[in-house]
N, C-alpha and C positions, 0 to 999 in steps of 0.2 A: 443464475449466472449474471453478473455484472459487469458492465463495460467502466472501463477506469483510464484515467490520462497518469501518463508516464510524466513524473515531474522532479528532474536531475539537482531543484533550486528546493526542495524539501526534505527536512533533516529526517521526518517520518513517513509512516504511510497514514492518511486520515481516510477516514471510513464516516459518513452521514449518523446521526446517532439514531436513526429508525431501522437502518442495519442492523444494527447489532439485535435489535428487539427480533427482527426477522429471522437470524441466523442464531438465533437461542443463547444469544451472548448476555450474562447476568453481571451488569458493570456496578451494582450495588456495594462493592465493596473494594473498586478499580483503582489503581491508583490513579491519583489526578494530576494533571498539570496545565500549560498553555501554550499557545503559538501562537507568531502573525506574519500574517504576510508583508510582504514590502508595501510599506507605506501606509498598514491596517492596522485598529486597533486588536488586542490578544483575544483571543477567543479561550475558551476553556474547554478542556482534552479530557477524556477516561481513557485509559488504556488497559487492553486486554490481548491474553496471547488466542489467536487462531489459526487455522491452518490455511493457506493461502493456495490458489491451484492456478497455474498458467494455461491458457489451453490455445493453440493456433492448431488447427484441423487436427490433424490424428495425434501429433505430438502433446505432449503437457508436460509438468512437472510441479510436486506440490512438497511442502514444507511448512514447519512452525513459524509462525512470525506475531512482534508484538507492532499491535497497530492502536492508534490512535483512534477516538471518537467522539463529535461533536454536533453539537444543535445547530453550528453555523451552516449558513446557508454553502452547499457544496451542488455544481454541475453533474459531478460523479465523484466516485471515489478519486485519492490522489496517492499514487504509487513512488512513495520518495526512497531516500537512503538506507536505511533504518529498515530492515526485516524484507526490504525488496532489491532495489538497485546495489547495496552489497552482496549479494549472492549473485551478481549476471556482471558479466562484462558486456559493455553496451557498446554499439557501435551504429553514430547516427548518419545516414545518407539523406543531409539536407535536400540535394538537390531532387529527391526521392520522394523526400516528406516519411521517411520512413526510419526504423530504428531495429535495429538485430539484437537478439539478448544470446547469449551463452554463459552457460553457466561456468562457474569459476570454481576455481577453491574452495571458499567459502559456504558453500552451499548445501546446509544442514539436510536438504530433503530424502524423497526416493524418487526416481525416474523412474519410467515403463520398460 
């Protein structure tokens, strides 16, 4: 299990590229591409499709998604547009520091 930052300013989700070796992801023939952050120079992407799984206590819900991955240095994974935040309608309570996902239309998975 992996802890990951919810990031609504990223067009994918990036995943560390020693994940992928971990979760038996074979990015040998991935397609490639780049991304940067504000004000960073571009890093370089494999992307590969996985199954992604949400879990808060007894609740979860999982689904296909294609994610990004890279040798840049990353905190955690980053949970952006693309294969996450379009499947949830999000609803942030600043003054909470907290954030609500519901899933939407969009949302290729299975729930429990």
């Amino acid at each position: 299990m992996e802890t990951a930052h919810l990031d609504p300013g990223s067009d994918d989700c990036v995943f560390p590229l020693s994940l992928a070796a971990k979760i038996g992801v074979d990015l040998t023939n991935a397609p490639a591409g780049e991304a940067a952050g504000v004000g960073k120079a571009p890093v370089a992407l494999r992307f590969a499709q996985v199954k992604l799984r949400l879990v808060s206590g007894e609740e979860w819900c999982e689904w296909p998604a294609w994610v990004a991955f890279t040798d840049a240095p990353l905190n955690r994974p980053l949970l952006g547009f693309a294969g996450f935040l379009q499947f949830f309608t999000a609803t942030f309570r600043g003054d909470r520091e907290e954030v609500e996902l519901a899933v939407n239309a969009l949302y290729p998975g299975i729930l429990p």
